[in-house]
C-alpha positions in Angstrom: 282.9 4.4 115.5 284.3 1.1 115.0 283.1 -0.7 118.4 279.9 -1.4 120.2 278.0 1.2 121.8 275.3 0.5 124.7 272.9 3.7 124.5 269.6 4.0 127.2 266.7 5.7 124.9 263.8 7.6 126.2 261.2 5.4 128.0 258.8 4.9 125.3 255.8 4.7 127.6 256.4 9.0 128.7 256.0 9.0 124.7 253.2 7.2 124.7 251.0 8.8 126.7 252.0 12.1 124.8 250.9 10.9 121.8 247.8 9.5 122.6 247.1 12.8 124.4 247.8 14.7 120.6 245.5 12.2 119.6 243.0 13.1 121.5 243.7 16.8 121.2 243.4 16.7 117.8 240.5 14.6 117.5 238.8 17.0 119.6 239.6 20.5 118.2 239.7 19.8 115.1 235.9 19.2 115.3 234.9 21.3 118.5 236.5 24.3 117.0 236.5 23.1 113.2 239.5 24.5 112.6 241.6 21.8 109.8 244.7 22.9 111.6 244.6 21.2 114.3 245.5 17.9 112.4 249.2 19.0 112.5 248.7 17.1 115.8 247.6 13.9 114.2 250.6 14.2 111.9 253.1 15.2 114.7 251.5 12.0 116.8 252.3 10.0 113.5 255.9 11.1 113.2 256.3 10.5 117.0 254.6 6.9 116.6 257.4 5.9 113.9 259.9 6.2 117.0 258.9 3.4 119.1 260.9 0.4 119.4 259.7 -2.9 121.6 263.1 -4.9 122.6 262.3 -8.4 123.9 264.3 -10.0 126.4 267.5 -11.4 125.0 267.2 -9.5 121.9 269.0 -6.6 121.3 267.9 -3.3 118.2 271.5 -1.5 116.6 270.1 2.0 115.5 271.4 3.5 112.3 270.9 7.3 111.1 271.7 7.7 107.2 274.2 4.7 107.4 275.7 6.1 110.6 275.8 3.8 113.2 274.3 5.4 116.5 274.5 2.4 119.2 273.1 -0.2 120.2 270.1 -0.8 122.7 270.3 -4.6 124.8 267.3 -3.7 127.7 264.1 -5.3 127.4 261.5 -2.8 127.4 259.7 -0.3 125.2 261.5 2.8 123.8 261.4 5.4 121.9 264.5 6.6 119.4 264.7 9.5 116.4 261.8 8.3 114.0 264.3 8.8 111.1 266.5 5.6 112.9 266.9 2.5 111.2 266.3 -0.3 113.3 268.0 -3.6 112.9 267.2 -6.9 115.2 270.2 -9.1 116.4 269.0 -12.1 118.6 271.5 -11.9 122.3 269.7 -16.1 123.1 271.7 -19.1 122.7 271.6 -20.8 119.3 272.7 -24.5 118.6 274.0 -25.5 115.2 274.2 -28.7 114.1 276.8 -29.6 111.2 276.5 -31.9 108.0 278.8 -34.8 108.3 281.6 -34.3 106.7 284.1 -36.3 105.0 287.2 -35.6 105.9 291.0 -36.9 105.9 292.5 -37.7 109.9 295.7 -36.9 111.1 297.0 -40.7 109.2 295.3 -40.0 106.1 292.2 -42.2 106.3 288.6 -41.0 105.4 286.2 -39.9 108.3 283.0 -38.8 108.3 282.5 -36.2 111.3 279.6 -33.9 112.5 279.8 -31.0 115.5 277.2 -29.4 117.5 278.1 -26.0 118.3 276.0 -23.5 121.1 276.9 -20.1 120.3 275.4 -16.3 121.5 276.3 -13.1 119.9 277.6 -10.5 122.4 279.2 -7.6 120.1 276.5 -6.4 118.1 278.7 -4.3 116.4 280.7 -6.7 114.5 277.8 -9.4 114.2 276.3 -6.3 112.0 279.2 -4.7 110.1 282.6 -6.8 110.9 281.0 -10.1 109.0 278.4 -10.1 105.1 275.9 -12.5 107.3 276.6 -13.6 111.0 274.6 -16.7 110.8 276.2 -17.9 107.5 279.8 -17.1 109.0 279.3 -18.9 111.6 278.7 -22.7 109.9 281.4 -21.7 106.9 283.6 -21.3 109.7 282.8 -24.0 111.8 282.9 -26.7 109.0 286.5 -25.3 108.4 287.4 -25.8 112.0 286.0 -29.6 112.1 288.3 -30.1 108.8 291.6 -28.6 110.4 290.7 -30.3 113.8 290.4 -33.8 112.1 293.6 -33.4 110.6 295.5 -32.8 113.3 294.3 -36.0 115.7 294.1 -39.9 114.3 290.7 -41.3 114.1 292.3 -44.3 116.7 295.1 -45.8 117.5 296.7 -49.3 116.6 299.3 -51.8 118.1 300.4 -52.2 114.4 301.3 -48.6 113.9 305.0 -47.0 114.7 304.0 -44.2 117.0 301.1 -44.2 119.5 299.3 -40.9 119.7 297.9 -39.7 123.4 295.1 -37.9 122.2 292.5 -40.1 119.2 289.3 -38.5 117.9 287.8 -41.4 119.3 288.8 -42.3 122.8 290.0 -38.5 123.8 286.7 -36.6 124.1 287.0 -33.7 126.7 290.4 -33.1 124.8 288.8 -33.1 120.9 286.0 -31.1 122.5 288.0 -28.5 123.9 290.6 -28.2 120.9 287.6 -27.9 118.7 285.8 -25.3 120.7 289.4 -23.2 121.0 290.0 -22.9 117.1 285.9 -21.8 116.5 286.1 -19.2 119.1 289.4 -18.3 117.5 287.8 -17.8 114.1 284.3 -16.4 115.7 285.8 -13.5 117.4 285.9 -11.5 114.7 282.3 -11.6 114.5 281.3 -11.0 118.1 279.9 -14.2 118.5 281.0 -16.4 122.1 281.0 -20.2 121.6 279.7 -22.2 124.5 279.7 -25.4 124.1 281.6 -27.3 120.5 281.8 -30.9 120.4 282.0 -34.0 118.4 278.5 -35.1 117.5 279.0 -37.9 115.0 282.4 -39.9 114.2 282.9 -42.9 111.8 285.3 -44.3 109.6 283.7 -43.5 105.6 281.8 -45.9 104.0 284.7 -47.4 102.1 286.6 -48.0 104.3 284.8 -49.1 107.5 284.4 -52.5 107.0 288.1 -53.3 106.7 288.9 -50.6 109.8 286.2 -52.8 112.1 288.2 -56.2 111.0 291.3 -54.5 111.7 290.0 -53.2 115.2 288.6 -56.8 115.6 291.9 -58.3 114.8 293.8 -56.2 117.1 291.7 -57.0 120.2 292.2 -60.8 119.4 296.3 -59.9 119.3 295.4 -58.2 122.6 293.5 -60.4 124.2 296.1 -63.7 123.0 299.0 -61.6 124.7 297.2 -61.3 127.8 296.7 -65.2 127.8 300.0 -66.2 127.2 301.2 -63.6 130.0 298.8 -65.3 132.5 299.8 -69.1 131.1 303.6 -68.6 131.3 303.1 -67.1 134.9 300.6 -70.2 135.7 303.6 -72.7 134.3 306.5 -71.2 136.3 304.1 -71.2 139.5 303.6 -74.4 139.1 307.0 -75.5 138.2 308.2 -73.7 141.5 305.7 -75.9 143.4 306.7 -78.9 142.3 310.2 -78.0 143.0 309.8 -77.0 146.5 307.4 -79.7 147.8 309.5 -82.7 146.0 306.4 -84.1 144.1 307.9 -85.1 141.3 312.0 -84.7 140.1 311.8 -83.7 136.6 314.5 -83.2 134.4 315.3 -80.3 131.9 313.5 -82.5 129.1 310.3 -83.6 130.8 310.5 -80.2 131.9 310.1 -79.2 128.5 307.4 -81.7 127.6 305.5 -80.6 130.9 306.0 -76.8 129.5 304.6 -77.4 126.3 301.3 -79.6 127.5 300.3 -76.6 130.0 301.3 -74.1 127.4 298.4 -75.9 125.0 295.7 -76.6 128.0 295.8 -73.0 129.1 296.4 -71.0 125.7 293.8 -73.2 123.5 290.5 -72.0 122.2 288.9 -75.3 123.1 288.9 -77.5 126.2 291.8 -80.3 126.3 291.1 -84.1 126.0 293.6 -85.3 128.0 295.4 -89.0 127.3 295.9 -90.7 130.4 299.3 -92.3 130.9 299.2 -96.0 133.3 302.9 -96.6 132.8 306.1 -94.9 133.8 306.8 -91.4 132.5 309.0 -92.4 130.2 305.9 -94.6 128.4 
């Protein structure tokens, strides 16, 4: 017997009503016709007691006879099995588990500190009870081990500084991270019977050491960002208003004034602070 086995026991209230009735029986004869052997009753009531088993919903009981394993009993309800059974618990409900953060190296070899929350269930009692030492235990060993392989396999973020450009980042690609994460811990949780739910990030950071030069550098490269933008939107301002110039004969500029015209809007628009403009009464030449 190497996989699960669903077995439907005796219905333990039929049981129960017999043994309250050698109870009674015993009780009674034993005294009315004071005759000591009617307490075999009592004892066989005893014996038949020791066979009752109360399952609770979502729980299931995995019955073993002299280290044999008999089967397995997931109905809620009362029962009664062989009084010589061993009777084990395994909980069927939905269990979260929350990680310890974890310090760990990402797919560009800087520090990270990352946590998961993981909502399992077992549904093979079988291998929850012989396949694995301690289900519980195997179950965050092996999810800390997943966190660590998953971590080094995405970088924590990407940068306009680096030479390649990933598509999927710890930090921005969620649903992705989430589902990798909860793929490699059902991977390693099958062998225990156990079905993962739900597995997702639940805390991400750059370490200690590290974090305040990783915000500066994040910092920096939205200023780089944001400048690029700027001078996209100036240049496109300057030619527009070259073009109008040109078109409606304003002015007739030549390549150098051009230039000098160029460079003024190129400082007005681009600057961090508001121009002071000098006001020119004379020709354009002065």
């Amino acid at each position: 017997m190497n996989q699960e086995k669903i077995i439907k026991p005796i219905n333990g209230y039929f049981i129960l009503a017999i043994t309250i009735a050698l109870i009674i029986a015993s009780i009674y004869l034993t005294f009315a016709k004071e005759n000591p052997e009617y307490a075999l009753l009592l004892i066989i009531a005893i014996i038949l007691f020791k066979g009752f088993t109360l399952v609770n919903p979502n729980n299931s009981r995995v019955l073993l006879l002299f280290g044999k394993y008999i089967g397995s009993i997931k109905s809620n309800g009362l029962f009664w099995v062989n009084p010589l059974y061993n009777k084990k618990t395994i909980s069927l409900r939905a269990s979260n588990f929350d990680s310890e953060r974890l310090k760990v190296n990402d797919k560009l070899g800087n520090p990270v500190m990352i946590s998961t929350i993981l909502v399992w269930r077992v549904t093979n009692t079988y291998k929850a009870s012989f396949d694995v030492d301690n289900y519980e235990n195997f179950v965050r060993v092996q999810t800390d081990a997943a966190v660590r392989k998953l971590a080094s396999m995405y970088p924590y973020d990407n940068f306009a500084d680096e030479g390649h450009v990933e598509d999927i980042t710890l930090r921005s690609s969620v649903n992705e991270v989430s589902e990798a994460l909860e793929k490699e811990i059902e991977e390693r949780l099958s062998i225990a019977g156990i079905e993962v739910l739900e597995a997702r990030i639940g805390y991400l950071a750059y370490a200690q050491e590290i974090a305040s030069a990783m915000l500066k550098r994040q910092q920096a490269t939205a200023i780089v960002a944001a400048r690029h933008k700027i001078v996209e939107g100036a240049v496109s301002m300057v030619e527009m208003a070259l073009d109008e110039l040109g078109k409606k004969n304003i002015v007739d500029l030549d390549d150098e004034r051009k230039a000098a015209m160029v460079s003024n809007l190129m400082v007005i628009l681009c600057g961090d602070k508001d121009a002071s403009p000098v006001l020119n009464t004379g020709t354009l030449n002065q």
